[in-house]
Backbone as CSV, one residue per row, in Angstrom:
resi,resn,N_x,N_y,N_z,CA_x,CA_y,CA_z,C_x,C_y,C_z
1,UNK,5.748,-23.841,-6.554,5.066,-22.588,-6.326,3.759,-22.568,-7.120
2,UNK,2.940,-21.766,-6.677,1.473,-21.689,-7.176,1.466,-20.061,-8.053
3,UNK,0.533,-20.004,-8.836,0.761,-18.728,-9.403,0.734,-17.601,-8.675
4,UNK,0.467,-18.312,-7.364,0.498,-16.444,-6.339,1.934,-16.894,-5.433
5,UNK,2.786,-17.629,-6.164,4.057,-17.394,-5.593,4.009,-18.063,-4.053
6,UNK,3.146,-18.865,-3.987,3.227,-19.447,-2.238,3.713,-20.910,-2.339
7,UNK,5.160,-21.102,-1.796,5.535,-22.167,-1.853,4.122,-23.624,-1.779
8,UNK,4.510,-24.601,-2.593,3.645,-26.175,-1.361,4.491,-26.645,-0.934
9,UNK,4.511,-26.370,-0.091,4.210,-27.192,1.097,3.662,-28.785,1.929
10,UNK,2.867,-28.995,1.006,2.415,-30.413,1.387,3.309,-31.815,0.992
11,UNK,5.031,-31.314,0.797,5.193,-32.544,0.777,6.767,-32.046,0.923
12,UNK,7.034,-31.216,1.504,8.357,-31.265,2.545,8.450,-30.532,3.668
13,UNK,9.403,-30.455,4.720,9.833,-29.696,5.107,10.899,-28.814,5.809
14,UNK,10.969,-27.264,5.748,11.903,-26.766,5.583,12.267,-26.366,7.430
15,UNK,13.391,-26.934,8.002,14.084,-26.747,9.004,14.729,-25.090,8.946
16,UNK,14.288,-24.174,9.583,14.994,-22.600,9.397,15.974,-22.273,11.344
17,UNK,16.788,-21.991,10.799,17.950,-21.253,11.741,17.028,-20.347,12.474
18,UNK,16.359,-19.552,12.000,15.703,-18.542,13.058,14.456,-18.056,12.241
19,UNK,13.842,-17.526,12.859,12.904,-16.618,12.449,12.869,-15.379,11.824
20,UNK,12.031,-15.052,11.162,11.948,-14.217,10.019,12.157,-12.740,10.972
21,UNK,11.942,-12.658,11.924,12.419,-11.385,12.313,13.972,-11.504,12.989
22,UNK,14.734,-12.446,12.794,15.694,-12.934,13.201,17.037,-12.886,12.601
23,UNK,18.252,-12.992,12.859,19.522,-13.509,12.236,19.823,-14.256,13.020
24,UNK,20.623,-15.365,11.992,21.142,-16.407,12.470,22.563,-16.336,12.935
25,UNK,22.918,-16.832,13.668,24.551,-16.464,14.248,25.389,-17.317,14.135
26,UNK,26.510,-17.230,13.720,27.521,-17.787,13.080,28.399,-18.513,14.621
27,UNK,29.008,-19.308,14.350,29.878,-19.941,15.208,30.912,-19.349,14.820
28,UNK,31.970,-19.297,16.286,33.226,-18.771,16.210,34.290,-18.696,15.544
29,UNK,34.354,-20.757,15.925,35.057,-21.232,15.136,35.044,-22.210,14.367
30,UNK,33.342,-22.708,14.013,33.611,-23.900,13.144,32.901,-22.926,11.565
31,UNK,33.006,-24.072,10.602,32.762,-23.222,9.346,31.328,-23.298,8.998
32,UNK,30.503,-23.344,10.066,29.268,-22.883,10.456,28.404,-22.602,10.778
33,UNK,27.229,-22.282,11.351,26.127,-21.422,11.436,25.994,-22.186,13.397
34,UNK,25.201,-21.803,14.074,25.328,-22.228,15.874,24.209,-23.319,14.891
35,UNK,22.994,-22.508,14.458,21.719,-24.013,14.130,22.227,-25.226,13.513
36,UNK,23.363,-25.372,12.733,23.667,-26.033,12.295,24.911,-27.362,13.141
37,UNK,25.490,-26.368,14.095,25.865,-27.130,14.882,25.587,-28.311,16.154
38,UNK,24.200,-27.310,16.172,23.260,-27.854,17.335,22.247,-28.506,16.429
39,UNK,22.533,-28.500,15.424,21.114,-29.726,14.495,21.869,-30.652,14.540
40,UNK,23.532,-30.909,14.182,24.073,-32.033,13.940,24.062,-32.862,15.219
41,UNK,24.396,-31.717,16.360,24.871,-32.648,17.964,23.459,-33.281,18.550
42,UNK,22.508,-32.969,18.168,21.078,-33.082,18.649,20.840,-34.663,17.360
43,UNK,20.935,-33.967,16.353,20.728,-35.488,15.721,21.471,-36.924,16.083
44,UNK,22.513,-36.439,16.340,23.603,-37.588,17.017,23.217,-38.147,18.287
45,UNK,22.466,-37.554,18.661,22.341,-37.738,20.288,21.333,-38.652,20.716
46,UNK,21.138,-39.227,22.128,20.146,-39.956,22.586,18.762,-39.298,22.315
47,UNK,18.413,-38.622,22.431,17.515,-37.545,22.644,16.562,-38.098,20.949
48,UNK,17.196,-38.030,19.878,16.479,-38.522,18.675,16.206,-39.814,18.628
49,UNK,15.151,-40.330,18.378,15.263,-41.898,17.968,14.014,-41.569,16.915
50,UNK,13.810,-43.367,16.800,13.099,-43.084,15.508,11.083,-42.810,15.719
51,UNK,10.706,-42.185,17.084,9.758,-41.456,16.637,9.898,-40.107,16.918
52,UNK,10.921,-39.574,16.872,10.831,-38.273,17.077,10.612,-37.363,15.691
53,UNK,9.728,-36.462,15.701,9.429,-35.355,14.505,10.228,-34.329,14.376
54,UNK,10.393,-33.841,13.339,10.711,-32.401,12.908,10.635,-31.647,13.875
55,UNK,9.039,-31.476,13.628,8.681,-30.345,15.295,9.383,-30.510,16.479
56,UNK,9.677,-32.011,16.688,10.227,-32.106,17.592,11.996,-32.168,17.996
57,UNK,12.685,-32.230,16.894,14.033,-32.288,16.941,13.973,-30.407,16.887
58,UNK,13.413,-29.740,16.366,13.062,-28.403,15.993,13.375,-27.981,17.411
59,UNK,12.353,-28.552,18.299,12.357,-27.935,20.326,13.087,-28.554,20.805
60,UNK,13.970,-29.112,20.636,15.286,-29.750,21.181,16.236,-29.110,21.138
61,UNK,16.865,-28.790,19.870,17.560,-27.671,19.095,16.974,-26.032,19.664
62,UNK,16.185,-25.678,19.816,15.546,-24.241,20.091,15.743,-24.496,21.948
63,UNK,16.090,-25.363,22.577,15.995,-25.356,23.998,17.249,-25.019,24.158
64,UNK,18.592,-24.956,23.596,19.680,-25.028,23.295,20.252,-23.363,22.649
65,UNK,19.123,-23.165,21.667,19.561,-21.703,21.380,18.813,-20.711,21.211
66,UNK,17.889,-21.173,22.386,17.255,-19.835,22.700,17.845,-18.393,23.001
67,UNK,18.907,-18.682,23.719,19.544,-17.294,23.923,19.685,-16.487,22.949
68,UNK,19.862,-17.130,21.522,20.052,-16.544,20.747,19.087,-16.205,19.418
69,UNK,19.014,-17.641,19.677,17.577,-17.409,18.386,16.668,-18.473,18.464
70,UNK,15.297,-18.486,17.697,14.523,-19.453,17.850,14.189,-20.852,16.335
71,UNK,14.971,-21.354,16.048,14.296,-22.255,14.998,13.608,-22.501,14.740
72,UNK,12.800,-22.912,13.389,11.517,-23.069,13.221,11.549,-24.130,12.288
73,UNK,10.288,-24.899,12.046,9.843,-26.039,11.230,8.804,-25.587,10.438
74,UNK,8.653,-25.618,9.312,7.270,-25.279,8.538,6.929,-26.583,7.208
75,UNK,6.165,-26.657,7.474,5.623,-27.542,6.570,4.395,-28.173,6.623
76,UNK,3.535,-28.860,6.154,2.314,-29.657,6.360,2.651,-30.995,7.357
77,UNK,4.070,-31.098,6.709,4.440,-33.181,7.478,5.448,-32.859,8.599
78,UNK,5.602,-31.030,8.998,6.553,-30.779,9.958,6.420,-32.004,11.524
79,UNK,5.144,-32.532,11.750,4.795,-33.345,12.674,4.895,-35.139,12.629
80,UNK,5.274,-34.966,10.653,5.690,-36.434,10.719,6.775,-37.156,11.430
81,UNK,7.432,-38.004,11.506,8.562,-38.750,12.117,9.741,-38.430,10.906
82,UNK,11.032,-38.013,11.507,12.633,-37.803,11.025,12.653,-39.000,10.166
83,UNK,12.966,-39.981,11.019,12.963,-41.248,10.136,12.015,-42.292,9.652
84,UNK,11.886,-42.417,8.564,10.966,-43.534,8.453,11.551,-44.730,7.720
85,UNK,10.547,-45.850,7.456,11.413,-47.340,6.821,11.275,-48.681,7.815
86,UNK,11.605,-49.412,7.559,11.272,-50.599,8.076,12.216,-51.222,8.867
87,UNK,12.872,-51.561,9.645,13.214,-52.644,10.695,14.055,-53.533,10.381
C-alpha cells in the first residue's frame, strides 16, 4: 500500500468472485463459493493451456456465471499468461 492506502498493483493479481456491487453465491452443496468451483473446473479443462491469461481464464469462468455474477481480474499483469516457465 502507498500512503493514500491504494493497493500496488504492479506485481500481482487479484482474481475476484464478483463485483463490487455484487455478492458472491455460495454453492449448494460443495464447501464452496460457485467462482470457486467454476475457477477449479475451467482450470482443469481443455479450454486453459499455457497461453491463456488471467483476463482470459477470468471470461471463461464469467461465460459460465453470468447468470449470477460477473468475475473480475485486476491488476497491471492481469493480461500476462497463467503459466509461465520453460519446457
Amino acid at each position: 500500500m502507498d500512503v493514500n492506502w491504494t493497493p500496488d498493483t504492479s506485481s500481482s493479481v487479484t482474481l475476484a468472485a464478483c463485483g463490487i456491487h455484487e455478492t458472491a453465491k455460495e454453492h449448494r452443496t460443495q464447501r464452496y463459493g460457485l467462482f470457486t468451483g467454476v475457477l477449479l473446473d475451467t482450470l482443469e479443462s481443455d479450454a486453459v493451456d499455457k497461453n491463456t491469461t488471467f483476463e482470459g481464464v477470468i471470461q471463461l469462468v464469467a461465460e459460465k456465471l453470468r447468470r449470477w455474477q460477473m468475475p473480475v481480474a485486476h491488476g497491471d499483469r492481469k493480461n500476462s499468461c497463467l503459466w509461465f516457465g520453460e519446457d
